[in-house]
C-alpha angles and dihedrals in degrees: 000000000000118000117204130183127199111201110196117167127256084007130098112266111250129220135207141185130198143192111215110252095005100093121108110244113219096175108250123131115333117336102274102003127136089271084050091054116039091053101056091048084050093248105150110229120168122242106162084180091055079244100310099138083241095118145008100247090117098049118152139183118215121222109181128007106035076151102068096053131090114261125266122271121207093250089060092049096049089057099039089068097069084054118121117233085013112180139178083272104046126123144173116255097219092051113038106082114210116240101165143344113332132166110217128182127205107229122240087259143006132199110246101162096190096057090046096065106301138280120341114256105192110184090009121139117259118224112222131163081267089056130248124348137174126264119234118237 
């Protein structure tokens, strides 16, 4: 049975096990992946594109077991760039499924976009009491 630890600062370290297959898959993010797990033990980890590999909100950086998680696809890769604090450990919650003990830390910050203020809107016009006006790139 699989042992995972979640690390969050200033809080108390948090430990799972669970049985292969046995898991109950609420579809979010891969079938006993971080994400997987962590929501069925009640461990809040954010995930703003319901685990869709779409954002970083659920970056993690893994401590102890890389080995006993599944390999990185490019998906995974590509996303992983935009992540904040990102390091040579560091994977993505809904995509790395668990295949024995690991250690993962949740990072100081994380970008969620949605919850900072909404979507980016690069070149867009910006609505003022004048009216419109153009923003500047």
């Amino acid at each position: 049975m699989p042992k995972v630890t979640f690390v969050q600062r200033g809080k108390p370290d948090q430990t799972v096990e669970f049985e292969h297959g046995k898991l109950p898959y609420l579809g979010h993010g891969l079938p006993e992946s971080f994400l997987d797990v962590a929501l069925n033990a009640g461990i809040q980890l954010e995930h703003a594109c319901g685990g869709s590999c779409a954002c970083t909100t659920c970056h993690l950086i893994i401590r102890q077991g890389m080995e006993n998680l599944s390999e990185m696809e490019e998906i995974e890769a590509d996303r992983l760039d935009t992540a904040w604090e990102l390091t040579t450990s560091s994977r993505l919650g809904c995509q790395a499924v668990i295949k024995g003990d690991v250690v993962a830390e949740f990072p100081m910050y994380t970008r969620n976009y949605v919850q900072e203020g909404g979507a980016i809107q690069l070149g867009q016009p910006e609505v003022t009491d004048e009216g419109p006006k153009e923003v500047q790139s």
